[in-house]
LUMRO-778695 format. One line per 10 residues: number of its first residue (from 1); for each residue x, y, z of C-alpha. Coordinates in steps of 0.1 Angstrom, whole numbers, plus 5000, padded with zeros to 4 digits. Example, Ala and Ser with C-alpha at 12.3 -4.5 7.8 and 13.67 -1.06 7.14 Angstrom:
1 = 5123 4955 5078; 5137 4989 5071
//
This chain:
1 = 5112 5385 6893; 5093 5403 6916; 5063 5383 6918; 5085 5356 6926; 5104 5373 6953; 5063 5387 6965; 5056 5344 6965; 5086 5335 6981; 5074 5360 7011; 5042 5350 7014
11 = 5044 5310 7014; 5070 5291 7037; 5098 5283 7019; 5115 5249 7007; 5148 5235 7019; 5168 5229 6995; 5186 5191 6990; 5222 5200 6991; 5224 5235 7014; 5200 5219 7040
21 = 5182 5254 7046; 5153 5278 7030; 5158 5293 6996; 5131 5318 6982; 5143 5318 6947; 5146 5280 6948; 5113 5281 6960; 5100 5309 6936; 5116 5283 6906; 5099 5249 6920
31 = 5069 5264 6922; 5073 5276 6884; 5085 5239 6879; 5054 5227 6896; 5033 5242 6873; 5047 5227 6844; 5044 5194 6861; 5011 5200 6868; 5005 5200 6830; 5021 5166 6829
41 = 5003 5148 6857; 4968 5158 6846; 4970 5140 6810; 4950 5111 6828; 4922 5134 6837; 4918 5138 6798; 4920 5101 6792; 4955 5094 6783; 4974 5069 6805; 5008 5075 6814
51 = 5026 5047 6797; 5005 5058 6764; 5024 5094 6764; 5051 5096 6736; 5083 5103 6744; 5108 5098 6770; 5112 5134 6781; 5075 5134 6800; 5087 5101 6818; 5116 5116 6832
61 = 5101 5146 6840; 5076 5130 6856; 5101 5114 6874; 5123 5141 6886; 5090 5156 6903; 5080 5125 6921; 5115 5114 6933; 5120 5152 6942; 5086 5148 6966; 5098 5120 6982
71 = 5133 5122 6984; 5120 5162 7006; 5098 5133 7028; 5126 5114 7036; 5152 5144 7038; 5131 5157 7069; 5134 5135 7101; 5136 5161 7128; 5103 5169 7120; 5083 5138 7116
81 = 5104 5129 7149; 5090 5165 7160; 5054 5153 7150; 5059 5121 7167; 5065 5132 7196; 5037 5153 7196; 5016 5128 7184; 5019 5104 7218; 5010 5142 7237; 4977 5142 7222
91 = 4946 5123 7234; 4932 5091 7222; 4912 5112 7195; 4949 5132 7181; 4961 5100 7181; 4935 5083 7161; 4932 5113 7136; 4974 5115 7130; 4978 5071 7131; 4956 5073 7103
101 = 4971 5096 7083; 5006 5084 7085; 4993 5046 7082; 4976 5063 7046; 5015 5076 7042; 5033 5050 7050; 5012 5029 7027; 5014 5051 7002; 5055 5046 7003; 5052 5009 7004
111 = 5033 5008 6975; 5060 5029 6954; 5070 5057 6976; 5108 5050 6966; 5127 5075 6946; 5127 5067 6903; 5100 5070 6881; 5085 5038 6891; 5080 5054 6927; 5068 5086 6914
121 = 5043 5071 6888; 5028 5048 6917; 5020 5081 6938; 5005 5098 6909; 4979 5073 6905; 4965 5066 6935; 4961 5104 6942; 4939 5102 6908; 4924 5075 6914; 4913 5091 6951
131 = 4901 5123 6931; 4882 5110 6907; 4866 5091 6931; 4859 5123 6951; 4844 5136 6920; 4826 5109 6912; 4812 5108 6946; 4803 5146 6943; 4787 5142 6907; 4762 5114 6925
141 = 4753 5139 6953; 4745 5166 6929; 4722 5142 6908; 4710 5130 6938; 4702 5166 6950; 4689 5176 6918; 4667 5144 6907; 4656 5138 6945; 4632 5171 6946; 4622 5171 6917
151 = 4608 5129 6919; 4589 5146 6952; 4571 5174 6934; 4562 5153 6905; 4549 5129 6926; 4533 5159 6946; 4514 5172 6912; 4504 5139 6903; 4490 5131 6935; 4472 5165 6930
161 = 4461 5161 6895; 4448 5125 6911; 4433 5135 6943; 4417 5169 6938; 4393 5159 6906; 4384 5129 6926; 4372 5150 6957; 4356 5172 6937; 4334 5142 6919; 4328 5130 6948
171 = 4314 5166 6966; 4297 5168 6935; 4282 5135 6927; 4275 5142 6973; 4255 5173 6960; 4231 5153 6930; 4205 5136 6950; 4162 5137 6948; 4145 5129 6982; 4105 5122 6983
181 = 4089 5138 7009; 4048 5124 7011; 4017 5136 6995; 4014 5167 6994; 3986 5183 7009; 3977 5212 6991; 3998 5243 6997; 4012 5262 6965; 4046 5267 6976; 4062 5253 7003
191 = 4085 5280 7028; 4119 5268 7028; 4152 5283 7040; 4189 5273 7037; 4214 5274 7062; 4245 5251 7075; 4228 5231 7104; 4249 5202 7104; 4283 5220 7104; 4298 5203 7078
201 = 4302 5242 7058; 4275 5233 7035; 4241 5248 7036; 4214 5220 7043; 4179 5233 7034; 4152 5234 7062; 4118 5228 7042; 4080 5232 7055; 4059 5200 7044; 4022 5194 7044
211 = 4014 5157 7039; 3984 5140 7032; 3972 5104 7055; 3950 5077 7048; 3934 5084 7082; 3900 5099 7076; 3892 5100 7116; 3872 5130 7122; 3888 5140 7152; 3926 5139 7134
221 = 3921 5151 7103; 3941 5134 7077; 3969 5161 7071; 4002 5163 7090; 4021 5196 7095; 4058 5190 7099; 4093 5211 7092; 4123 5186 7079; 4159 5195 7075; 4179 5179 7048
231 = 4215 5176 7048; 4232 5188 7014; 4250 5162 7012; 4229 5134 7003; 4195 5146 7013; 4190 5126 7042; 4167 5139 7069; 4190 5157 7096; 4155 5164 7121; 4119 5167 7113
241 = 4095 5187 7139; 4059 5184 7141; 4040 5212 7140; 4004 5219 7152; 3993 5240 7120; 4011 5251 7086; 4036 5271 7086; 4038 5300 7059; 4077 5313 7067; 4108 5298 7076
251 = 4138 5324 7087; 4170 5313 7090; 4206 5330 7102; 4199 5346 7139; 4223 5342 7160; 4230 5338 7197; 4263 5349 7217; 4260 5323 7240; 4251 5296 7210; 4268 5283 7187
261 = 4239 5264 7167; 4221 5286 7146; 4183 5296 7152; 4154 5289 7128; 4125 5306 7132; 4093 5290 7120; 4061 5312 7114; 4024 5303 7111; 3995 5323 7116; 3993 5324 7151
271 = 4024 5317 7164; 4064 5325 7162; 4087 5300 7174; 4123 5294 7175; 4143 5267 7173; 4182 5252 7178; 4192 5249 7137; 4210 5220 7147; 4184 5197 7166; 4155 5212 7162
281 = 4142 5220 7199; 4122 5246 7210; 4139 5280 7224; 4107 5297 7229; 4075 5303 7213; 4052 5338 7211; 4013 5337 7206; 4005 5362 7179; 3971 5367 7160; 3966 5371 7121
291 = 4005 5367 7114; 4008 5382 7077; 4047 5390 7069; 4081 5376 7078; 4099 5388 7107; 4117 5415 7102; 4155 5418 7118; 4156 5452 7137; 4184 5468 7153; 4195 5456 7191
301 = 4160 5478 7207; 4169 5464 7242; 4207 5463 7244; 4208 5425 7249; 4234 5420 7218; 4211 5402 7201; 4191 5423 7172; 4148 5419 7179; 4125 5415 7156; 4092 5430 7141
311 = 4060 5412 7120; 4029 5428 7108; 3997 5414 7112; 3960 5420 7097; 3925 5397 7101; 3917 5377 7071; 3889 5403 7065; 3912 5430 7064; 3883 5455 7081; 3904 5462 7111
321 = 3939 5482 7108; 3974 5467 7100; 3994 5463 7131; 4030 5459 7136; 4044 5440 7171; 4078 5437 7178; 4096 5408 7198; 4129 5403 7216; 4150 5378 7196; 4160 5364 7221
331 = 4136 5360 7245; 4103 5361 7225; 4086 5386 7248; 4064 5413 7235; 4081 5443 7234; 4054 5468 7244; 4018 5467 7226; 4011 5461 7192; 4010 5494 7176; 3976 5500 7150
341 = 3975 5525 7120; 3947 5533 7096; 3962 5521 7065; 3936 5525 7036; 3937 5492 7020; 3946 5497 6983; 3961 5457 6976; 3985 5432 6986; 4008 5439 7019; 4039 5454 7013
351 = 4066 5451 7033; 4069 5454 7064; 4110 5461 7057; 4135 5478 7069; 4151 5509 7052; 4183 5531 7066; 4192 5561 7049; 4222 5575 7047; 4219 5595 7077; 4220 5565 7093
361 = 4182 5568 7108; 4157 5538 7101; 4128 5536 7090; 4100 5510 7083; 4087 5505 7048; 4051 5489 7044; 4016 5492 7032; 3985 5479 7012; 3992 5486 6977; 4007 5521 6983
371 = 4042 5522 7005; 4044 5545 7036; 4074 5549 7061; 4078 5559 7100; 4105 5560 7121; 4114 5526 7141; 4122 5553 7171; 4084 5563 7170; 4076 5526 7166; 4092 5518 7195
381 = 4083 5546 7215; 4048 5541 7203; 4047 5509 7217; 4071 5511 7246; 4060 5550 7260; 4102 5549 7254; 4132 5556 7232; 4152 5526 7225; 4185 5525 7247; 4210 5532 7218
391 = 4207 5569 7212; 4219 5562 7174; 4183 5549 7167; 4168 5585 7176; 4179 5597 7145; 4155 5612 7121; 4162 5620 7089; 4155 5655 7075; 4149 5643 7036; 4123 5615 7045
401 = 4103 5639 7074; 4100 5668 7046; 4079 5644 7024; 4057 5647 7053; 4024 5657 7058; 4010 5674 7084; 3980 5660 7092; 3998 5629 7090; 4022 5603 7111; 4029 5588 7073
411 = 4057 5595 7052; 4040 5585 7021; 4072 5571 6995; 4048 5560 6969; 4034 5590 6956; 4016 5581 6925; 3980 5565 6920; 3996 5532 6910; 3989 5504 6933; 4020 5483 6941
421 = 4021 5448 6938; 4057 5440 6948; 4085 5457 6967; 4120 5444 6973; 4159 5459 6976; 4177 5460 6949; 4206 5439 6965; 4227 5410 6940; 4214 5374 6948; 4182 5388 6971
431 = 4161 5359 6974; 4185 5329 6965; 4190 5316 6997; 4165 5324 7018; 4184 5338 7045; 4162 5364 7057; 4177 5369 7090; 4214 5371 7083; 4232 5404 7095; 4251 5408 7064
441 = 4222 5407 7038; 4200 5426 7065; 4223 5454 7062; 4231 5454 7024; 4193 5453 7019; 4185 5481 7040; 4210 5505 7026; 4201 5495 6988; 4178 5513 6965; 4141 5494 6960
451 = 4124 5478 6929; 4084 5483 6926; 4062 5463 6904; 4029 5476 6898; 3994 5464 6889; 3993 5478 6858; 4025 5459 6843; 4053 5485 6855; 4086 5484 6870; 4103 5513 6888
461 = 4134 5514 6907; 4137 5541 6937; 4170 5559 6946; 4181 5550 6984; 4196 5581 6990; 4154 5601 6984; 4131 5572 6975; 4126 5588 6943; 4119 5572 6911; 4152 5565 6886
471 = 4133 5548 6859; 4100 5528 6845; 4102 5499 6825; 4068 5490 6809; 4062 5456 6804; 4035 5427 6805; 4020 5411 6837; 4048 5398 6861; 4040 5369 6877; 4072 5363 6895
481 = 4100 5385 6917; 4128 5396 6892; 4162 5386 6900; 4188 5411 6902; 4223 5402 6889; 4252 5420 6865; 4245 5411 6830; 4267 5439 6814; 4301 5454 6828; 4286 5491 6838
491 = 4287 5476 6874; 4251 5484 6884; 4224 5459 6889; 4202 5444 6862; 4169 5430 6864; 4155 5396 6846; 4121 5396 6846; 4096 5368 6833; 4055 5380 6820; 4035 5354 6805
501 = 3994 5361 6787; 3982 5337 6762; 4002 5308 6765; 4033 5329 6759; 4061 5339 6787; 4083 5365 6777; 4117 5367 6794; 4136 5402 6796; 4167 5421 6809; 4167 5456 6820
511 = 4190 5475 6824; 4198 5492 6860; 4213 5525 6851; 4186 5535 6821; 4156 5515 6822; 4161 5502 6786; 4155 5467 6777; 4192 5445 6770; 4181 5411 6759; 4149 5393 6756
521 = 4128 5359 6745; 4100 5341 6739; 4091 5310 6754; 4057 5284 6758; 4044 5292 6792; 4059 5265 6817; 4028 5273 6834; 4046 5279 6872; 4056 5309 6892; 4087 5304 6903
531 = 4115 5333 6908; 4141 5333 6888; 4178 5328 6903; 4204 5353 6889; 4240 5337 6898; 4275 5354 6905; 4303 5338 6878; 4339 5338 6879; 4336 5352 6845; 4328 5385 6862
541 = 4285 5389 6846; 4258 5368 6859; 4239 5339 6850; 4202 5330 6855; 4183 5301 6860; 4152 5300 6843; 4121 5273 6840; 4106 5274 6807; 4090 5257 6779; 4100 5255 6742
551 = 4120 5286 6728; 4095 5299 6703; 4120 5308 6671; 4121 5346 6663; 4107 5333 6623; 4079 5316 6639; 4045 5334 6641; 4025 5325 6671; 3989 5323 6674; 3971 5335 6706
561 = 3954 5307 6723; 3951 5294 6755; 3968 5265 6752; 4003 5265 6750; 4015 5269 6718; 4038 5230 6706; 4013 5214 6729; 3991 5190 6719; 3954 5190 6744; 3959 5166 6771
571 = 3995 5157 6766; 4022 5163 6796; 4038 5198 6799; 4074 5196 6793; 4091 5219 6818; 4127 5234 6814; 4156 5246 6835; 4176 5272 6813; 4210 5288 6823; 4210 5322 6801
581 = 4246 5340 6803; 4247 5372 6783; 4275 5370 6766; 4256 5344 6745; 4225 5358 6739; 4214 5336 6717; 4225 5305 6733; 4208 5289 6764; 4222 5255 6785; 4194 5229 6789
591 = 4203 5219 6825; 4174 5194 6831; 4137 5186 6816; 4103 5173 6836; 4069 5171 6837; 4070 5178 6878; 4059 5213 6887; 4084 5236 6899; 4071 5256 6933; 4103 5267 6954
601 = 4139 5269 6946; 4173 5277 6962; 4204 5286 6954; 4239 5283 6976; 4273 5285 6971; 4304 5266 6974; 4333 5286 6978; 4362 5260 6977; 4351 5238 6948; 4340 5274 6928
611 = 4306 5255 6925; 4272 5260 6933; 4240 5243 6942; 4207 5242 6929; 4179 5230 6949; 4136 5226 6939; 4107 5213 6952; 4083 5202 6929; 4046 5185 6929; 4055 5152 6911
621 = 4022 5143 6894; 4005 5109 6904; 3982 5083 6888; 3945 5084 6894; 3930 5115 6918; 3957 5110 6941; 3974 5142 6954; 4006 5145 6935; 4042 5143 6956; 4067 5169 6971
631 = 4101 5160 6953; 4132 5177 6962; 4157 5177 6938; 4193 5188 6941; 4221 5194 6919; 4258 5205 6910; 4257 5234 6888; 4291 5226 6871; 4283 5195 6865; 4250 5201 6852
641 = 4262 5228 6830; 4288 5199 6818; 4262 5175 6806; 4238 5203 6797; 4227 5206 6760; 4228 5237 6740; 4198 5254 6726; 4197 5283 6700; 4167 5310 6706; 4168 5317 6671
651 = 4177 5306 6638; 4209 5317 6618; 4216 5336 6588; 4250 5320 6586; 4266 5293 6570; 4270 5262 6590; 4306 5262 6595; 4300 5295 6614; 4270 5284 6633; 4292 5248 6644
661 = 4320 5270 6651; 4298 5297 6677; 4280 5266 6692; 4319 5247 6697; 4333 5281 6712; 4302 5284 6736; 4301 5251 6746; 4339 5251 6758; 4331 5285 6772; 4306 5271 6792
671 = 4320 5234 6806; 4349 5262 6819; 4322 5282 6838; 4325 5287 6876; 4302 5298 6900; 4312 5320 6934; 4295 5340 6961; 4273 5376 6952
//
């Protein structure tokens, strides 16, 4: 009773039919009589029509409510008189909104709005017939809502799924060209260097070419001295630059404020000049005599912004003293005299390179089979008569200038009898690219420790932080620069390293942090010297490319001889490019096979696609006495790896359902394998 009375409060009341005014407990009752009606009119929502219900007692009840509702409609004319009048008070817009909804009304009475059942029951199903059509309408929105967005991302992943692969085929199948380049004209190994010249954010490769003519005029000579830029993408010739002699280094990755090409510096033995990457103009030129070493990047000597650079340079005869001369890079002027100092020649020239400690002082590594270092502040004031303008370059360090002498200007680093043969920084994809003058890798390799290789068929790393030995690996005569790259998970760099004697190339990994030897195999000699690439993987170790001959089989007992062991006298050489990954040691990928000799290589990266790119120039052989050809070959790593076949160094002890099932589980492993930047 109360919650009725609390109802009755809250909602307007109901006039009732006979007393003509407002009853709460009337009201309180018709709306518990509503409720039960409410009961009655919804059986058509469940499917029941209303002349299908049984009995006459839902009729008449349903009848009683709907003449009740109409019989209030018409028992109130002094409001809808009320309304009316209000109505014609409104604007056009009032009136519009109220015509139509007492035109719905008043149809709504004509159509059965009488008192009776008949009346009632005509009401009652046009206001169903309106709802379910509101539902219906609402149920079509929601699907609509719902199957609308989800159509759009399907097609979106589709689209994807479509579009993507196809892009990437077609960068890939972009990057998978060979370009011939003329006779060759009798260098060893070509210079090359990689950089993005064309701006299309691959890394074209700018390549130094000796050709031979069929003009035998005395006065021209028959070779032609040339640099040519290839695009990566298709290995068309961007530029090509005469030159007036051969040049011995390329240099690639200085940059200018005011430029936004890059500059390629191209080195022969007489001269330095530099060029705009892009078109391949002149910027300037310096005269030099008995050029020996690449240019070195230095710090910014002469507060230009623009870092200046420093070669060495010694006569053929090697009588007089090693010089070094350093160069504004961006002007090409002399800074100051060459500077001279009695090196006793003991080998091959080391260095020069640059080495800063963790003082932050630098120094400058070189020699002639033994490795001394001075200070680039007493270089410069050497040459100069003064200190550079940064007072951050006066720095000395106090654990270098202890090892000292003092009759001496030397620090001498490499304190044992051993001559050197080799010195480079211990620094993950050194050598790959070519990029000598890049800021980045200049910096990483001059705070990095060094690797030595020695004459007599040792390898040594020494620490950065004293230049003192870590380790020595003994092992047979080198014949190429060993790639560093992570082939365990202890996080410090590993070296591959490739000896060949008697026909016979042995390939090794050493570990960084002991010395020890991780992994190695026996080959036929390919019969080339060409580095080794290690490669950064998105399976977190790294993988190298190798060229080889046959794997000779662990069982196998091998002769010495001279020639190649598997190959016949006078038959072709069969040359190999092997990807080795360590977590399959005994598994290589055959990535491609030819009788061309390998003499430069490349490596570069594309970040987007998680690919890489491998590009060689080799000497294609040619008919006759003819000089052979420079071929330059490029290629997709990913895809190459895809078509690549699988070779096992050794034979297995296992059954063959074991030996299928490794080969299956390294093949997938391997057609999965992505390649980023070091």
């Amino acid at each position: 009773m109360a919650a009725a009375l609390s109802r009755a409060l809250k909602l307007p009341g109901k006039k009732g039919p006979d007393l003509g005014e407002y009853d709460p407990l009337t009201q309180a009752d018709s709306e518990d009589e509503s409720e039960e009606d409410d009961l009655v009119l919804n059986y058509p929502r469940n499917g029941l029509g209303r002349d299908s219900r049984p009995g006459s007692g839902s009729s008449k009840l349903l009848g009683s409510r709907s003449g009740r509702h109409v019989g209030a409609r018409g028992e109130a004319p002094d409001d809808e008189e009320e309304e009316d009048e209000w109505r014609e008070r409104q604007p056009g817009k009032g009136k519009q909104y109220w015509g139509h909804r007492h035109s719905g009304r008043d149809r709504a009475g004509d159509d059965g709005g009488g008192p009776g059942p008949l009346g009632g029951t005509g009401v009652a199903v046009h206001g169903t017939d309106a709802e379910e059509k509101r539902k219906r309408t609402k149920r079509a929105l929601r699907s609509a809502l719902f199957l609308v967005p989800l159509f759009c991302a399907a097609l979106t992943v589709l689209l994807s799924a479509f579009l993507i692969p196809c892009q990437n085929a077609k960068l890939q199948s972009r990057r998978q060209w060979e370009q011939a380049l003329g006779a060759a004209g009798g260098i060893a190994s070509p210079p090359l260097a990689l950089w993005d010249v064309d701006g299309d954010s691959m890394q074209d490769m700018i390549l130094g070419v000796t050709e031979e003519t069929n003009d035998t005029h005395p006065t021209q000579g028959n070779k032609v001295y040339s640099v040519v830029a290839l695009s990566a993408a298709g290995g068309h010739v961007l530029w090509r630059k005469v030159m007036p002699a051969p040049v011995i280094y390329i240099q690639s990755g200085l940059q200018y404020p005011s430029q936004l090409s890059p500059v390629v510096l191209l080195i022969s033995r007489s001269t330095i000049t530099a060029i705009n990457g892009t078109t391949g103009k002149t910027l300037w030129p310096v005269l030099l005599k008995d050029i020996e070493s690449q240019a070195v990047l230095l710090p910014d000597l002469e507060g230009d912004s623009v870092p200046d650079l420093l070669v060495a340079t010694l006569p053929a005869d090697k009588a007089s003293d090693l010089s070094l001369s350093m160069i504004s890079g961006l002007t090409g002027m002399k800074l100051g005299r060459p500077l001279s100092f009695n090196v006793t020649a003991q080998g091959k020239l080391i260095g020069p390179l640059l080495h800063e400690t963790q003082q932050g002082a630098y120094y400058i590594l070189f020699g002639l089979g033994n490795i001394e270092a001075i200070s680039l502040c007493d270089i410069y004031l050497g040459a100069t008569g003064q200190k550079p303008v940064s007072q951050s370059l006066w720095r000395k360090d106090p654990v270098l200038e202890g090892l000292k002498k003092s009759n001496s200007s030397f620090i001498n680093i490499n304190r044992g009898v051993q001559p050197v043969d080799l010195m480079f920084p211990l620094v993950a994809g050194f050598g790959n690219s070519h990029n000598s003058l890049d800021v980045v890798s200049n910096l990483n390799s001059s705070r990095s420790d060094w690797v030595l290789v020695y004459t007599t068929r040792k390898l040594s790393v020494l620490k950065h932080k004293d230049m003192r030995k870590e380790w020595t690996f003994n092992a047979g005569p080198i014949h190429s620069q060993p790639a560093p790259g992570h082939f365990n998970d202890d996080g410090v760099l590993d070296l591959f390293i490739q000896s060949s004697a008697n026909g016979i190339m042995k390939a090794q990994v050493v570990d960084g942090a002991s010395g020890r030897l991780l992994w190695e195999a026996e080959f036929v000699c390919p019969r080339v010297r060409l580095d080794a690439s290690a490669v950064a993987t998105s399976a977190g170790q790294s993988a190298v490319l190798f060229w080889a001959s046959e794997p000779i089989r662990a069982q196998k007992s091998v002769s010495k001889a001279t020639v190649a062991p598997g190959v016949a006298e006078g038959e072709p050489l069969i040359r190999k490019l092997f990807l080795f990954y360590p977590a399959y040691p005994t598994i290589l990928v055959e990535l491609m096979n030819t009788t061309d000799t390998a003499v430069s290589s490349a490596v570069s990266y594309q970040d987007r696609q998680k690919d890489a790119t491998y590009m060689v120039v080799s000497l294609r052989p040619t008919p006759e006495s003819r000089p052979g050809a420079w071929m330059v070959t490029s290629m997709s790593l990913r895809a190459a790896v895809a078509k690549g076949r699988l070779v096992r160094l050794q034979e297995s002890n296992t059954t063959g359902q074991l030996v299928q099932a490794d080969e299956f589980e390294a093949n997938r492993f391997f057609r999965r394998l992505t390649f980023k930047h070091q």
